[in-house]
C-alpha positions in Angstrom: -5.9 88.9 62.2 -9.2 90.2 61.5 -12.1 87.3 62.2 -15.7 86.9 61.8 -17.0 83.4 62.9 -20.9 82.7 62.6 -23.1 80.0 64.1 -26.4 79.4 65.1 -27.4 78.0 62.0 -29.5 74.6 61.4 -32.6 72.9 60.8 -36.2 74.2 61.3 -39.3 73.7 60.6 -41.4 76.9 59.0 -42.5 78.7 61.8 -39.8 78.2 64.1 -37.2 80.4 65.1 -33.5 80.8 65.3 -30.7 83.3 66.4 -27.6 83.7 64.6 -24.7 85.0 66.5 -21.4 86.6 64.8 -18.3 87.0 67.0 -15.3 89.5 65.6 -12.0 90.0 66.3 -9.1 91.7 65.3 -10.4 95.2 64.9 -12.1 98.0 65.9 -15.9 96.3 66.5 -17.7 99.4 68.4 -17.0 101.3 65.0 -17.8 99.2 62.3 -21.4 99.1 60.6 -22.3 95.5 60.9 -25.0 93.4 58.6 -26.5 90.3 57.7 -26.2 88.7 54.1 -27.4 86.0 52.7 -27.3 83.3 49.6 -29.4 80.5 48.4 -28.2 78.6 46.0 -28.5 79.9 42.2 -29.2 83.4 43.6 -27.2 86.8 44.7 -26.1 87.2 47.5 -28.5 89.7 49.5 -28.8 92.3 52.4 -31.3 90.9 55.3 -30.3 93.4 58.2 -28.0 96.1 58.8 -27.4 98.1 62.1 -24.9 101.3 61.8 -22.8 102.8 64.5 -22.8 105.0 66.4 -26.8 105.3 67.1 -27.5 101.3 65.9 -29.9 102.4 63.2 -31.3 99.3 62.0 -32.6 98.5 58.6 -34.4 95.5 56.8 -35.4 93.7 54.1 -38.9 93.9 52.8 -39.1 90.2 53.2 -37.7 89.6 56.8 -39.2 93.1 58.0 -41.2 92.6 61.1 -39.6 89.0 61.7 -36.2 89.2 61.8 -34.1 91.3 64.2 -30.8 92.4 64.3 -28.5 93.3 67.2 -25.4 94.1 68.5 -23.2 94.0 71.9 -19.9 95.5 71.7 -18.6 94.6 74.7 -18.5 91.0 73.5 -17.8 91.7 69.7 -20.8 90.3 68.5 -23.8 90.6 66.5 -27.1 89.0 66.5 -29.9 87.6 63.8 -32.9 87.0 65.9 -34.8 85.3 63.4 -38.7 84.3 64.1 -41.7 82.6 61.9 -39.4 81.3 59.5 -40.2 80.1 55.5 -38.6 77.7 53.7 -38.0 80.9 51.6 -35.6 81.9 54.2 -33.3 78.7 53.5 -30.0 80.0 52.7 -26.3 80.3 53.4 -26.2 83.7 56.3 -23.0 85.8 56.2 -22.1 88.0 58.6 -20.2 91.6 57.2 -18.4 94.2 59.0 -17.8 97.2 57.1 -15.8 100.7 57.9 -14.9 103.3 54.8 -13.3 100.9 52.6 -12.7 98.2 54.9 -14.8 95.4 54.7 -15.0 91.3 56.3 -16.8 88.4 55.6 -17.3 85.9 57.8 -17.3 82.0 56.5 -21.0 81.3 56.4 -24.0 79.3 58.2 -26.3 77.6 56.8 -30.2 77.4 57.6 -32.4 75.2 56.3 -36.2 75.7 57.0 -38.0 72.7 55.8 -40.5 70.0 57.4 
């Protein structure tokens, strides 16, 4: 059955980095348009990073542009969030999605929490 599993996710203080890793299985990786999503609590859930197939285009969020980096291998099934200089505005639940025509996944969720 189709999987998405994230972690990575934890504590930090503002500043600090992290990298979120999302490992798939159960279809077709290589041709699925894969993102980053995210949720604090009381808000919608948002787009941080996207990065299409086939040429891994990669697109942002104005505010994780120039810090955050998304990334992808596809002969392991798995996408990356490197995220660097972190703000507590960045504490959130991070979803992972894979998306092809109408087919789309969610993954479970991980949380970060900048704070010091």
């Amino acid at each position: 059955q189709v999987q998405l599993v994230e972690s990575g996710g934890g504590l930090v203080q503002p500043g600090g980095s992290l990298e979120l890793s999302c490992s798939a299985s159960g279809f077709s990786f290589r041709y699925f348009d894969m993102s980053w999503y995210r949720q604090a609590p009381g808000n919608e859930r948002e787009l941080v990073a996207l990065i299409t197939v086939p040429k891994d285009i990669t697109t942002y969020s104005d505010s994780v542009k120039g810090r955050f980096t998304i990334s992808r291998d596809n002969a392991k099934n798995t996408v990356y969030l490197q995220m660097n200089s972190l703000k507590p505005d960045d504490t959130a639940m991070y979803y992972c999605n894979a998306r092809a025509l109408v087919n789309s996944y969610w993954g479970q969720g991980t949380q970060v929490t900048v704070s010091s």
